[in-house]
PDB file with SEQRES, HELIX, SHEET and CRYST1 records, atoms N, CA, C and O in Angstrom:
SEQRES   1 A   84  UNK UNK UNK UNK UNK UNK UNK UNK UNK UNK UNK UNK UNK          
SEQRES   2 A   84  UNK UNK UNK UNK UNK UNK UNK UNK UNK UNK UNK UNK UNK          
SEQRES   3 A   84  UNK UNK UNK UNK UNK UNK UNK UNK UNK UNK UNK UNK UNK          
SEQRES   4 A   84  UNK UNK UNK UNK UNK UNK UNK UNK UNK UNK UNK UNK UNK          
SEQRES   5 A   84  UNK UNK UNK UNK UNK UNK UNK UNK UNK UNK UNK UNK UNK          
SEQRES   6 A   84  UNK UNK UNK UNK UNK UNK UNK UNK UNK UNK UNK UNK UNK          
SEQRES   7 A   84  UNK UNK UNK UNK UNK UNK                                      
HELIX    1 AA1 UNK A    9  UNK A   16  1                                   8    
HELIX    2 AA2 UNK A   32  UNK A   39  1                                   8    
SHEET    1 AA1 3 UNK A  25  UNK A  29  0                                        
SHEET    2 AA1 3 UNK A  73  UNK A  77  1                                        
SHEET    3 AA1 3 UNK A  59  UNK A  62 -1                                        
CRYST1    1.000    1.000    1.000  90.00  90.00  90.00 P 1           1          
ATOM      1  N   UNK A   1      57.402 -26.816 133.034  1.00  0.00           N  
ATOM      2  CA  UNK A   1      58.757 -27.263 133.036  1.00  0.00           C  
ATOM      3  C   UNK A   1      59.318 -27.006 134.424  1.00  0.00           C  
ATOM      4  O   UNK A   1      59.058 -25.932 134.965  1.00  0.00           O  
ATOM      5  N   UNK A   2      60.316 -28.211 135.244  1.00  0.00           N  
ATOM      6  CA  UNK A   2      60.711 -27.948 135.933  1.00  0.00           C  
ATOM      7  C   UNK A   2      62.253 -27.805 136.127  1.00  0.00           C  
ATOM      8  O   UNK A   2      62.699 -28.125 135.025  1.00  0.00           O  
ATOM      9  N   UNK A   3      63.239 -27.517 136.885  1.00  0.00           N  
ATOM     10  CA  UNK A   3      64.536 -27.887 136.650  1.00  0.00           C  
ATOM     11  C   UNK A   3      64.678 -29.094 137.108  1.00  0.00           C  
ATOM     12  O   UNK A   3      63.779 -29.597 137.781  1.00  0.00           O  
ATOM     13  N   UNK A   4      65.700 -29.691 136.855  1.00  0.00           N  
ATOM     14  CA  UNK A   4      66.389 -31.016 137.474  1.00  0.00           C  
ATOM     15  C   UNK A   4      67.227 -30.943 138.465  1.00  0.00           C  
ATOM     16  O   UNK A   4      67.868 -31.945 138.784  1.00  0.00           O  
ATOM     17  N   UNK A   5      67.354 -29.914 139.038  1.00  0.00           N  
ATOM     18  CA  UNK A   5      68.328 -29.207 139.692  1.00  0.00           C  
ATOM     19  C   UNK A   5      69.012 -27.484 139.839  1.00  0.00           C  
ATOM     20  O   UNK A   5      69.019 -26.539 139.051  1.00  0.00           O  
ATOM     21  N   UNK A   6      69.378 -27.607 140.806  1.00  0.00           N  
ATOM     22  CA  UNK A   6      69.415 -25.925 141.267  1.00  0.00           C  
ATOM     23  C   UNK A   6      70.643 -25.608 140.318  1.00  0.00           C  
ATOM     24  O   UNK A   6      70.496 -24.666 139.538  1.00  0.00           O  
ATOM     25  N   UNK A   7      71.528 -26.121 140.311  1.00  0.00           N  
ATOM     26  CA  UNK A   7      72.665 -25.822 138.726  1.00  0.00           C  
ATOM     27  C   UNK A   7      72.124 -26.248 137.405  1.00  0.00           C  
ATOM     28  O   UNK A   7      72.863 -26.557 136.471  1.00  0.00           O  
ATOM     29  N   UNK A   8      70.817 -26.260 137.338  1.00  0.00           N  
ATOM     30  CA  UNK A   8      70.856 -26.892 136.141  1.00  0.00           C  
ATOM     31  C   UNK A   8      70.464 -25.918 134.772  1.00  0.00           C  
ATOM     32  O   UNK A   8      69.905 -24.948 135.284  1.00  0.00           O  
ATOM     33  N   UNK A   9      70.482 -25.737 133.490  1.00  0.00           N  
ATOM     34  CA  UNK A   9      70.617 -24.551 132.974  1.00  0.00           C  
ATOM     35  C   UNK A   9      68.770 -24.068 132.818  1.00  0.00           C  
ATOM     36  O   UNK A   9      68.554 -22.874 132.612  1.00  0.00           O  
ATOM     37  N   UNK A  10      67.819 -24.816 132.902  1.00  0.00           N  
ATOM     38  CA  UNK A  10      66.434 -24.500 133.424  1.00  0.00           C  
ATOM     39  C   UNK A  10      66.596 -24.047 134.659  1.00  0.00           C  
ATOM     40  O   UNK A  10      65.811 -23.101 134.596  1.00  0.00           O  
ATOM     41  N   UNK A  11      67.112 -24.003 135.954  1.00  0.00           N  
ATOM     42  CA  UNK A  11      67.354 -23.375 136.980  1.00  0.00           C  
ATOM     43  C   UNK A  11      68.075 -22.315 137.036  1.00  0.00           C  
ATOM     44  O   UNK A  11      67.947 -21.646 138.061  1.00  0.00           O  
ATOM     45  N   UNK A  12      68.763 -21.969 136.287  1.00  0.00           N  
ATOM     46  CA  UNK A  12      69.339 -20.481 135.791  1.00  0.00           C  
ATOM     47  C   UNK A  12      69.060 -19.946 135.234  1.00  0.00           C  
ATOM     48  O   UNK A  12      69.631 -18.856 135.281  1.00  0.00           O  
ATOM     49  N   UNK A  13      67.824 -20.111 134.035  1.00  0.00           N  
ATOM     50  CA  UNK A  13      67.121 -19.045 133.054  1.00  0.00           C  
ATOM     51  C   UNK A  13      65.785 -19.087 134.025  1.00  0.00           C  
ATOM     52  O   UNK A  13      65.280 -17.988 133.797  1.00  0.00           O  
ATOM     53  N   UNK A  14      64.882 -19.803 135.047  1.00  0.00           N  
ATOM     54  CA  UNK A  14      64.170 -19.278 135.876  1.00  0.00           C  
ATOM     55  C   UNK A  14      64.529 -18.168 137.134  1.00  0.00           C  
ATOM     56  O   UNK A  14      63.834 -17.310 137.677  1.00  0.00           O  
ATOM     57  N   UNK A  15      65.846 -18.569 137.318  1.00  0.00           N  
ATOM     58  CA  UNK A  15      66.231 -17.527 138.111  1.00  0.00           C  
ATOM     59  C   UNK A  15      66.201 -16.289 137.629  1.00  0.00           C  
ATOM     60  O   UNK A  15      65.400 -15.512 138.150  1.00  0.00           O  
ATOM     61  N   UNK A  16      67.054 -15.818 136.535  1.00  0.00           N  
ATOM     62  CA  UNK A  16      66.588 -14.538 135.852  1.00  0.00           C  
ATOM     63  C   UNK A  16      65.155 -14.456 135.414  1.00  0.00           C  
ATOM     64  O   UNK A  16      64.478 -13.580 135.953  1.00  0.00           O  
ATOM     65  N   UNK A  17      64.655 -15.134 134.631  1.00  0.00           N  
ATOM     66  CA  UNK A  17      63.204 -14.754 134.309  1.00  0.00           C  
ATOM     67  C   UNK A  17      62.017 -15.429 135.142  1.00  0.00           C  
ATOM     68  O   UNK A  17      61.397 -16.475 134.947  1.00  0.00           O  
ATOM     69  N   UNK A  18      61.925 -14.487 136.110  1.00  0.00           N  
ATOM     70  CA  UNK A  18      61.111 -14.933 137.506  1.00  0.00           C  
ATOM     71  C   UNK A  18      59.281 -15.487 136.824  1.00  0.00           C  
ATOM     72  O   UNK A  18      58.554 -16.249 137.460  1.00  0.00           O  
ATOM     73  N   UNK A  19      58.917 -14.888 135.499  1.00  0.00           N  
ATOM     74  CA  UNK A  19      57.822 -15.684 135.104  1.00  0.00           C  
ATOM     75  C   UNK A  19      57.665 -15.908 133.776  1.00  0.00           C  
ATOM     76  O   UNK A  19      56.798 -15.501 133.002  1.00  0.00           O  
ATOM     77  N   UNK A  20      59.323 -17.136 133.477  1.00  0.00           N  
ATOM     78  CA  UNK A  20      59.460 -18.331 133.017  1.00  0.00           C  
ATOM     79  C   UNK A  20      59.197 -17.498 131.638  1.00  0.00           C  
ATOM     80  O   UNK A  20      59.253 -16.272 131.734  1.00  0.00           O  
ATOM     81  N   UNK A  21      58.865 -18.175 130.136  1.00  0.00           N  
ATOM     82  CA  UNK A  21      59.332 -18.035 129.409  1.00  0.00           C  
ATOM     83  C   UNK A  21      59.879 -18.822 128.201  1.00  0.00           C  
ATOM     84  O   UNK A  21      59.642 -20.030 128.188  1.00  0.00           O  
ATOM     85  N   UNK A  22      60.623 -18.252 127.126  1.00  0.00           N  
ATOM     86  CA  UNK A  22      60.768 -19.413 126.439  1.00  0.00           C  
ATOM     87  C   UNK A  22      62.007 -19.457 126.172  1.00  0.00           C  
ATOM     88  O   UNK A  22      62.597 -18.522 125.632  1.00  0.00           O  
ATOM     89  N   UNK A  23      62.828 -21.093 126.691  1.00  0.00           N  
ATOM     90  CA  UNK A  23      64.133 -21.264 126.955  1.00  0.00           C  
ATOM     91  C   UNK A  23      64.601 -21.561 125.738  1.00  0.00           C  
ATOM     92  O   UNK A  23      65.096 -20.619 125.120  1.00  0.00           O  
ATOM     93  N   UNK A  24      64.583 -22.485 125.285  1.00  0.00           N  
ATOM     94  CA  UNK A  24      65.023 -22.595 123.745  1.00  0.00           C  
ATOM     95  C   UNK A  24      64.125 -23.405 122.965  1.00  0.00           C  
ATOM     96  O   UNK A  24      63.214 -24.112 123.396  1.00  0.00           O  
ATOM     97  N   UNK A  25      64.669 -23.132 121.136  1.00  0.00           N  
ATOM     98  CA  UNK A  25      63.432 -24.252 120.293  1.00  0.00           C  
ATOM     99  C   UNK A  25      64.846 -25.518 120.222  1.00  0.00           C  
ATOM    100  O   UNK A  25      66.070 -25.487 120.344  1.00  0.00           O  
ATOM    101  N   UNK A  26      63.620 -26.711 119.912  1.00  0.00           N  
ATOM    102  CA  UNK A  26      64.473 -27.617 119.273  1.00  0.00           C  
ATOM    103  C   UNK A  26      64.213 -27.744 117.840  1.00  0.00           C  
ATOM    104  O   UNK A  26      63.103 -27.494 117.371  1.00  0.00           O  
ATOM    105  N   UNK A  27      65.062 -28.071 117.233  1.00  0.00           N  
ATOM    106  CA  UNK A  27      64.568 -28.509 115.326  1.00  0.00           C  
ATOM    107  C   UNK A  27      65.160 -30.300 115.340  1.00  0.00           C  
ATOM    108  O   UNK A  27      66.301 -30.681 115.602  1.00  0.00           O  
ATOM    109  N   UNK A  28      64.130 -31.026 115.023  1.00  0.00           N  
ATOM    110  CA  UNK A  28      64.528 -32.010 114.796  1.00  0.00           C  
ATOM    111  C   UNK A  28      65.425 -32.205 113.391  1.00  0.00           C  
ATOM    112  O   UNK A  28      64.882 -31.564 112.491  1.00  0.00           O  
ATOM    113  N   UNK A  29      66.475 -32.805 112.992  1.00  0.00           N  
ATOM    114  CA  UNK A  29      67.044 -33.002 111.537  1.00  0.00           C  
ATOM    115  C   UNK A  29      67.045 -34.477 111.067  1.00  0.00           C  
ATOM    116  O   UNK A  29      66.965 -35.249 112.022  1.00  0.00           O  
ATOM    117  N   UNK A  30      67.094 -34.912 110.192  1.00  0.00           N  
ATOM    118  CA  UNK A  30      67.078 -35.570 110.018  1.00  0.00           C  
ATOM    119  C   UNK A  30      69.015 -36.838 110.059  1.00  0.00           C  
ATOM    120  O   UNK A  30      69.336 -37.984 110.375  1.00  0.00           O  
ATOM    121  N   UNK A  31      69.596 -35.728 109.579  1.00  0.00           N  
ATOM    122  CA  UNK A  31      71.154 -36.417 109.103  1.00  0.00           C  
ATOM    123  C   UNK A  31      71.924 -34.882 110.445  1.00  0.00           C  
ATOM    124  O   UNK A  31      71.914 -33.738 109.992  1.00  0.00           O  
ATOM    125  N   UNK A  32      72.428 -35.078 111.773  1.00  0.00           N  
ATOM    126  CA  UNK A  32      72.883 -33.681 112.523  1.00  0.00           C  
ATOM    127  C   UNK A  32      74.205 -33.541 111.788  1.00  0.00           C  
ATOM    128  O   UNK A  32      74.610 -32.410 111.515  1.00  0.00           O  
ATOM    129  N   UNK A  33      74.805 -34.467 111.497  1.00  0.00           N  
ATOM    130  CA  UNK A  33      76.533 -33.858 110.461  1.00  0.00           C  
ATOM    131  C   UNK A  33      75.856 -32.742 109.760  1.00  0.00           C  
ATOM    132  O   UNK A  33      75.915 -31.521 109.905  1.00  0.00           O  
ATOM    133  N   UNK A  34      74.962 -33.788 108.676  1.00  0.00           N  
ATOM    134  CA  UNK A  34      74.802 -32.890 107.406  1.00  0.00           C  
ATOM    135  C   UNK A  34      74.170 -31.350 107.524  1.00  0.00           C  
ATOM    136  O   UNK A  34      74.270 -30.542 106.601  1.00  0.00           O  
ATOM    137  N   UNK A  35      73.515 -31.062 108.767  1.00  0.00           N  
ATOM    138  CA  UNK A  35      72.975 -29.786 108.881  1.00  0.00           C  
ATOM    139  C   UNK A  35      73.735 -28.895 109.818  1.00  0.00           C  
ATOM    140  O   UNK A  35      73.624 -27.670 109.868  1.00  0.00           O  
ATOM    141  N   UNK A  36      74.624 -29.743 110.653  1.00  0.00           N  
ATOM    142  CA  UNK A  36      75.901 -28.931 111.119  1.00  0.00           C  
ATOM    143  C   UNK A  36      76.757 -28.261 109.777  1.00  0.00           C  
ATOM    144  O   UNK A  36      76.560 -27.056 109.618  1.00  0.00           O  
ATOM    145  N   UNK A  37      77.768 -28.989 108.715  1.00  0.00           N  
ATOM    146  CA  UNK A  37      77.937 -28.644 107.891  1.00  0.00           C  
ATOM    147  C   UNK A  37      77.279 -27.885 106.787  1.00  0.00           C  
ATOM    148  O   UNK A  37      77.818 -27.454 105.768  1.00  0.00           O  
ATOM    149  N   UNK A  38      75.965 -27.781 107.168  1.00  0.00           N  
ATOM    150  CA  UNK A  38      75.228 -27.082 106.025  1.00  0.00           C  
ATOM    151  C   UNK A  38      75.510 -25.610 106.903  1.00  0.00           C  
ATOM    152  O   UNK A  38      76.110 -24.713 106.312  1.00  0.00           O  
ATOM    153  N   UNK A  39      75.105 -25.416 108.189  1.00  0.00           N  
ATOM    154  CA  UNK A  39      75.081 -24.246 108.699  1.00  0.00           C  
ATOM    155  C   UNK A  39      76.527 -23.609 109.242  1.00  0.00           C  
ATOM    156  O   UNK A  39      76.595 -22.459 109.675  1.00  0.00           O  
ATOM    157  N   UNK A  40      77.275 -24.195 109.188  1.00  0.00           N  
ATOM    158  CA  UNK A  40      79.002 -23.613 108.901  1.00  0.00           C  
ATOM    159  C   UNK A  40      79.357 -23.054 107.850  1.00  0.00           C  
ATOM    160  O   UNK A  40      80.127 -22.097 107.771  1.00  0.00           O  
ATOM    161  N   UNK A  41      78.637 -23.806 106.674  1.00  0.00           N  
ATOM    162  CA  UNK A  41      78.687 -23.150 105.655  1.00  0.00           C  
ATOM    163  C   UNK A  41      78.742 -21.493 105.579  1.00  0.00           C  
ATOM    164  O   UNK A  41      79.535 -20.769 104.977  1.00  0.00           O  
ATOM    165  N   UNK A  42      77.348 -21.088 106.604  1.00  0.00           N  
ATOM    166  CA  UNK A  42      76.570 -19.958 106.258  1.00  0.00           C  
ATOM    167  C   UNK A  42      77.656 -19.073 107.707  1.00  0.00           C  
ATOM    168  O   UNK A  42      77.402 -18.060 108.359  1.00  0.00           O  
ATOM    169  N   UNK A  43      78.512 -19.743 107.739  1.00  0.00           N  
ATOM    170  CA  UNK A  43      79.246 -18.701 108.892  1.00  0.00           C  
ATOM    171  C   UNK A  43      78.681 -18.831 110.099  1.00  0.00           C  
ATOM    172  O   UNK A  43      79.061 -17.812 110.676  1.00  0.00           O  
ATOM    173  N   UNK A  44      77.791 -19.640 111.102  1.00  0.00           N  
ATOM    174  CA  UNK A  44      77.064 -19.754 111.646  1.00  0.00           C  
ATOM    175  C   UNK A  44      77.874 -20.670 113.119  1.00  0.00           C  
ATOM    176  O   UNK A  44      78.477 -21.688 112.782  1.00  0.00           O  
ATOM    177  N   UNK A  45      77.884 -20.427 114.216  1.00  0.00           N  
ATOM    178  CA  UNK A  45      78.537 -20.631 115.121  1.00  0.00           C  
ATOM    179  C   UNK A  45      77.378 -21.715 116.311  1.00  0.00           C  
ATOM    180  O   UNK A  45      76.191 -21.494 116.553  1.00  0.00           O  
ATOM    181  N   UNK A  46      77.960 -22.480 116.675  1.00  0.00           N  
ATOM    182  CA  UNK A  46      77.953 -23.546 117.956  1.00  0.00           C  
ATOM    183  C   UNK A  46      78.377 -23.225 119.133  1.00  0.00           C  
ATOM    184  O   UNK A  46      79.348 -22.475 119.230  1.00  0.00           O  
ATOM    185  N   UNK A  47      77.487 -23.922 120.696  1.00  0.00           N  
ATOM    186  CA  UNK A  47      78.128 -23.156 121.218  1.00  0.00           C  
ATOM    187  C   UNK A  47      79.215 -24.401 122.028  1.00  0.00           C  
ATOM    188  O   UNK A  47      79.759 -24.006 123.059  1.00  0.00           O  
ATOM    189  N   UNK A  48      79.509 -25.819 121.585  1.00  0.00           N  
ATOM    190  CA  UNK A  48      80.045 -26.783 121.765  1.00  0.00           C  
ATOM    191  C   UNK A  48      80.938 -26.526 120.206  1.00  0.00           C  
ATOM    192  O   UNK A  48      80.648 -25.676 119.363  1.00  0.00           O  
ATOM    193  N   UNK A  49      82.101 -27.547 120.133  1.00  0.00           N  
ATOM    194  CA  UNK A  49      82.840 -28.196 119.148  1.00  0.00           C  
ATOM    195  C   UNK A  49      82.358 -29.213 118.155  1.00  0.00           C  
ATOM    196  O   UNK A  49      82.447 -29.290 116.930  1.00  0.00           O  
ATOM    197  N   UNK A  50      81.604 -30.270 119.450  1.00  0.00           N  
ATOM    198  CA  UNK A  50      81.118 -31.262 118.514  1.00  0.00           C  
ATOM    199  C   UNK A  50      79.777 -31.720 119.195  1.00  0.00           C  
ATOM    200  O   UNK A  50      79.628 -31.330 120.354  1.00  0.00           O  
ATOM    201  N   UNK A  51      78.724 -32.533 118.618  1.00  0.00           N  
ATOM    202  CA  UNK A  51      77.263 -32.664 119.158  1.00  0.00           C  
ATOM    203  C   UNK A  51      77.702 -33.487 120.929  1.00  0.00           C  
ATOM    204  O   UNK A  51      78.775 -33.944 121.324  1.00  0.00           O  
ATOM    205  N   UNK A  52      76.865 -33.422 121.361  1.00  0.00           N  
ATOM    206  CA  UNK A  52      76.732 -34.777 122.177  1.00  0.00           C  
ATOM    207  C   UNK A  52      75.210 -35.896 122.619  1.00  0.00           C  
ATOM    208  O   UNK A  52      74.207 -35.964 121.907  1.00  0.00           O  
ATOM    209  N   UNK A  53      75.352 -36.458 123.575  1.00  0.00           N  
ATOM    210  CA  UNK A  53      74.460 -37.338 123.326  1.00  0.00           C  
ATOM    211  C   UNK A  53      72.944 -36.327 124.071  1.00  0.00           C  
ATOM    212  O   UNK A  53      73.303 -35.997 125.201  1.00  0.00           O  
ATOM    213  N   UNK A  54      72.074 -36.005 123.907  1.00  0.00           N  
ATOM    214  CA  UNK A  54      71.201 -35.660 124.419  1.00  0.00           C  
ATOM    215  C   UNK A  54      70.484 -36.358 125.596  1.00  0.00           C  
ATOM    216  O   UNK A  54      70.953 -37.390 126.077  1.00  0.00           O  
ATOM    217  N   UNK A  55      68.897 -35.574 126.244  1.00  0.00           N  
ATOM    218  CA  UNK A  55      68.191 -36.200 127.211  1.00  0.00           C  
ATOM    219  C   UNK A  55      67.411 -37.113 126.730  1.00  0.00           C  
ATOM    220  O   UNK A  55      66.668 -37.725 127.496  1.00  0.00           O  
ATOM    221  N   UNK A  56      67.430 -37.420 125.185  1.00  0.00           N  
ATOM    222  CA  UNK A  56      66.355 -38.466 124.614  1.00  0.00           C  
ATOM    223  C   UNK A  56      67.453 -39.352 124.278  1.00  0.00           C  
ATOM    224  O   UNK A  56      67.033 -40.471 123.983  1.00  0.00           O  
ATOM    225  N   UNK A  57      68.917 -39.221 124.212  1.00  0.00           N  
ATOM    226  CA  UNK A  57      69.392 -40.426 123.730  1.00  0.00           C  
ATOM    227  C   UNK A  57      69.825 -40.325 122.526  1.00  0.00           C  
ATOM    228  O   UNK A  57      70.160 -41.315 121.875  1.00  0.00           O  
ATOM    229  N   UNK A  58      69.879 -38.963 122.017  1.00  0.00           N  
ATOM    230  CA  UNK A  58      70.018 -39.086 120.175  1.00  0.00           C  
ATOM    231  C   UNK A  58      71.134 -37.854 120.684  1.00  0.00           C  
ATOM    232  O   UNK A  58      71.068 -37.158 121.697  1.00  0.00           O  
ATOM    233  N   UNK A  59      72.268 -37.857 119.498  1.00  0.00           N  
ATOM    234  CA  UNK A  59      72.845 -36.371 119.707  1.00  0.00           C  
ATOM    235  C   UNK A  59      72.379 -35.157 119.067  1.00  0.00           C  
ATOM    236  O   UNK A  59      71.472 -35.140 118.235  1.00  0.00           O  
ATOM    237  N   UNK A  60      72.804 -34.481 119.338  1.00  0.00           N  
ATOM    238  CA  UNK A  60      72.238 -32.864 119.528  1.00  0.00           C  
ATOM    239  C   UNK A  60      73.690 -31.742 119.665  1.00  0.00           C  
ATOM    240  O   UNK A  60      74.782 -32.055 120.140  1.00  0.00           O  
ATOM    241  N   UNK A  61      73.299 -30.409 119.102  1.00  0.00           N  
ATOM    242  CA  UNK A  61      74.126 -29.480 119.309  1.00  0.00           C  
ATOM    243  C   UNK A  61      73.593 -27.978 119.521  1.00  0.00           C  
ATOM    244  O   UNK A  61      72.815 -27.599 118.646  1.00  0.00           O  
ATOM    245  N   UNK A  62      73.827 -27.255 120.334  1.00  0.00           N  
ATOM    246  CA  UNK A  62      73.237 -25.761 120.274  1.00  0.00           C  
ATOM    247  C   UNK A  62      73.893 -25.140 119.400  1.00  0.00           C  
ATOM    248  O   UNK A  62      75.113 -25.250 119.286  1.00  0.00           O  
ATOM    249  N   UNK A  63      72.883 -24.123 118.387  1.00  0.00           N  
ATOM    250  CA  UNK A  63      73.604 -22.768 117.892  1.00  0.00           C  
ATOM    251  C   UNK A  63      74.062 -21.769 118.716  1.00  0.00           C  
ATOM    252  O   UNK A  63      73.467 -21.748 119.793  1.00  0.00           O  
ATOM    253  N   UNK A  64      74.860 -20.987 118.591  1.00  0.00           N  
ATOM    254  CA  UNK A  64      75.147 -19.747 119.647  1.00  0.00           C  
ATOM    255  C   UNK A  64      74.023 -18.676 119.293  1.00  0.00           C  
ATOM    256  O   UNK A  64      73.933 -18.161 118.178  1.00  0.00           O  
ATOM    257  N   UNK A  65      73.183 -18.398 120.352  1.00  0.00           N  
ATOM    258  CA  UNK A  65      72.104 -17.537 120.328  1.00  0.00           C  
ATOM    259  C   UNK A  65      72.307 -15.961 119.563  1.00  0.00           C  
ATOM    260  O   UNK A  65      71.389 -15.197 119.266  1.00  0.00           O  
ATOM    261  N   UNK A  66      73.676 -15.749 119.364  1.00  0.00           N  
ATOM    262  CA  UNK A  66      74.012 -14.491 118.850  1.00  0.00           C  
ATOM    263  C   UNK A  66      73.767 -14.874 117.118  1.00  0.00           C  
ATOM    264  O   UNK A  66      72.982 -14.452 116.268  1.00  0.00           O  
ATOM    265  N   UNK A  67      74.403 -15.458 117.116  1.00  0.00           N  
ATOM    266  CA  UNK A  67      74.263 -16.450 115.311  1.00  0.00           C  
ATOM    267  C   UNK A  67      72.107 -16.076 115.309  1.00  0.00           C  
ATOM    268  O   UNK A  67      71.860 -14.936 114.916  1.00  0.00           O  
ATOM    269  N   UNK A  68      71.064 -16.770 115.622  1.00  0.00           N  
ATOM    270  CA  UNK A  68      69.907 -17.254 115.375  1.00  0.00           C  
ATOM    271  C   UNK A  68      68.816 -15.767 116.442  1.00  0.00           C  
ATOM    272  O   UNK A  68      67.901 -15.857 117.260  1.00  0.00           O  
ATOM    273  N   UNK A  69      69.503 -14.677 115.887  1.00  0.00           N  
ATOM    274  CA  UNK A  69      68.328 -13.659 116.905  1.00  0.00           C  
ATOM    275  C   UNK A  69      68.442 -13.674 118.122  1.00  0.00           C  
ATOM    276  O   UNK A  69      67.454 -13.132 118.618  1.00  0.00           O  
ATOM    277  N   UNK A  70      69.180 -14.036 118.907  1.00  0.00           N  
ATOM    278  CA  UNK A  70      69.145 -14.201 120.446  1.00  0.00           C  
ATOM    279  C   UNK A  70      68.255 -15.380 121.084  1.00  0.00           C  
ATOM    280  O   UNK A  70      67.933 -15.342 122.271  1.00  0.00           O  
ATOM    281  N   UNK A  71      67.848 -16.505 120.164  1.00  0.00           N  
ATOM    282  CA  UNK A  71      67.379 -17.592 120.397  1.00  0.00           C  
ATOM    283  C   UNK A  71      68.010 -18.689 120.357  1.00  0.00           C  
ATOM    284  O   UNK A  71      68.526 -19.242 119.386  1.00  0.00           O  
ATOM    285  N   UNK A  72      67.948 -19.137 121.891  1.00  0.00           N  
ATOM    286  CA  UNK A  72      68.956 -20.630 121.911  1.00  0.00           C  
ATOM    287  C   UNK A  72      68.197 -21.959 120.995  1.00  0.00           C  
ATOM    288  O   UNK A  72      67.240 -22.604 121.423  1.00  0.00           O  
ATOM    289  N   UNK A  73      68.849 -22.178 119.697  1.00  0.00           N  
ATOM    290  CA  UNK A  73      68.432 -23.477 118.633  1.00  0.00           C  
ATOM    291  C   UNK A  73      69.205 -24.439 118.912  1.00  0.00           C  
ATOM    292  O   UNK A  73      70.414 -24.410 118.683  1.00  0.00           O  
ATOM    293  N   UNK A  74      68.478 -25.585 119.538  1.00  0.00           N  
ATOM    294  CA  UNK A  74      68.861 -26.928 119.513  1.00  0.00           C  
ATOM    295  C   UNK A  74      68.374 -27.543 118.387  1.00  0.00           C  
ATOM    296  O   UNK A  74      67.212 -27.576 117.980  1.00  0.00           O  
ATOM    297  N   UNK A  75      69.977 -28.323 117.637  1.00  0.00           N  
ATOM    298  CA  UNK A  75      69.175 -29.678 116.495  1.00  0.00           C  
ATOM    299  C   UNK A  75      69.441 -31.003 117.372  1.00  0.00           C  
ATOM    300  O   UNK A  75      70.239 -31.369 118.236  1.00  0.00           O  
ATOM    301  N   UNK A  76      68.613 -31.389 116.852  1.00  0.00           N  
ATOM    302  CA  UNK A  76      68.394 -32.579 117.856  1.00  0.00           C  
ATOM    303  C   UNK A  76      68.565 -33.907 116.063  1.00  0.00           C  
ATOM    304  O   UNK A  76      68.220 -33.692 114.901  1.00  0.00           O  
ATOM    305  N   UNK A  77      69.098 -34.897 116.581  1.00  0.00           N  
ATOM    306  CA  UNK A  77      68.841 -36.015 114.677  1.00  0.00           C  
ATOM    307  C   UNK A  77      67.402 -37.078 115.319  1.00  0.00           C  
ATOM    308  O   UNK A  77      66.923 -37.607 116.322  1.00  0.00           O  
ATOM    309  N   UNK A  78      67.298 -36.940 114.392  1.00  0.00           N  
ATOM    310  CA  UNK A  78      65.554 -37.667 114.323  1.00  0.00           C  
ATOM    311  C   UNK A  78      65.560 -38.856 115.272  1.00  0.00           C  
ATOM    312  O   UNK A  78      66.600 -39.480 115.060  1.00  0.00           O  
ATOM    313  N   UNK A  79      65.120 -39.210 115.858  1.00  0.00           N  
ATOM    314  CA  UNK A  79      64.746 -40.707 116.574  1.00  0.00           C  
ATOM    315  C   UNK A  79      64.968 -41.777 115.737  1.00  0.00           C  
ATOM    316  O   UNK A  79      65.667 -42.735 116.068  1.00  0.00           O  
ATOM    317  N   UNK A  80      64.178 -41.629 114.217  1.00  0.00           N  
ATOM    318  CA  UNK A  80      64.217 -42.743 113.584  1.00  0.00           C  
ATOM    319  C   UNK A  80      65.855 -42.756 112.918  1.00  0.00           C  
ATOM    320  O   UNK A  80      66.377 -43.860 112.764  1.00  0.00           O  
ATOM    321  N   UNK A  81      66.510 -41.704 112.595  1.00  0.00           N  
ATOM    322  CA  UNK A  81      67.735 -42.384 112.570  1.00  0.00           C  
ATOM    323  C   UNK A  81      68.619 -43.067 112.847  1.00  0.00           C  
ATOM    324  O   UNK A  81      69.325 -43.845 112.204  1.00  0.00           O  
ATOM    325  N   UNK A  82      68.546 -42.561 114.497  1.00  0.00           N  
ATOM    326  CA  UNK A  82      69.124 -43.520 115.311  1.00  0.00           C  
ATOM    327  C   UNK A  82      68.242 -44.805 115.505  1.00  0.00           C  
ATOM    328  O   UNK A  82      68.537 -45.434 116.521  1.00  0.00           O  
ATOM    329  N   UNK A  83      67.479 -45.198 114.939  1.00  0.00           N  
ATOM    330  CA  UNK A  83      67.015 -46.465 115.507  1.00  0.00           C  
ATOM    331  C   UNK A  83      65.778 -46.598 116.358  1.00  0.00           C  
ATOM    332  O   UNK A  83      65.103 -47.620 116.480  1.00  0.00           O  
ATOM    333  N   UNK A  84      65.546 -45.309 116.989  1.00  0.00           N  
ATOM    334  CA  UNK A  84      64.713 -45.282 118.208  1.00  0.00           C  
ATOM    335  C   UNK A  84      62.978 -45.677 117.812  1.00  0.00           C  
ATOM    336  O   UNK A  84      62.131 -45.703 118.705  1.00  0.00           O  
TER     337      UNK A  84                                                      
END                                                                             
């Protein structure tokens, strides 16, 4: 993995962790409302308001790493939902 840039948030978790590591998981979902709302349910925190469009083109939202063990969880909604 490389960054895309010296601000970019892969260029700031290599900076602290000088030999790299694991930045975050993604979970693909199938429906992202329905598993946003499923995990609000459970008291469970975001670290945005609302999804946005991702690097593949589909939207996506992070959990707040404090919520999921100190692991940054991206849901990402399936490709085939959107069409892709």
């Amino acid at each position: 993995m490389s960054p895309l840039g010296q601000g970019s948030p892969v260029a700031k978790f290599l900076e602290k962790n000088k030999n790299g590591g694991l930045h975050h998981v993604c979970i693909e979902v199938d429906n992202l409302g329905e598993a946003i709302r499923g995990i609000k349910k459970k008291n469970l925190r975001f670290l945005a308001p609302e999804p946005k469009i991702g690097a593949c083109g589909v939207p996506i939202i992070f959990m707040n790493p404090k919520d999921a063990s100190g692991v940054l969880t991206e849901l990402e909604e399936s490709h085939d939902a959107e069409g892709h």
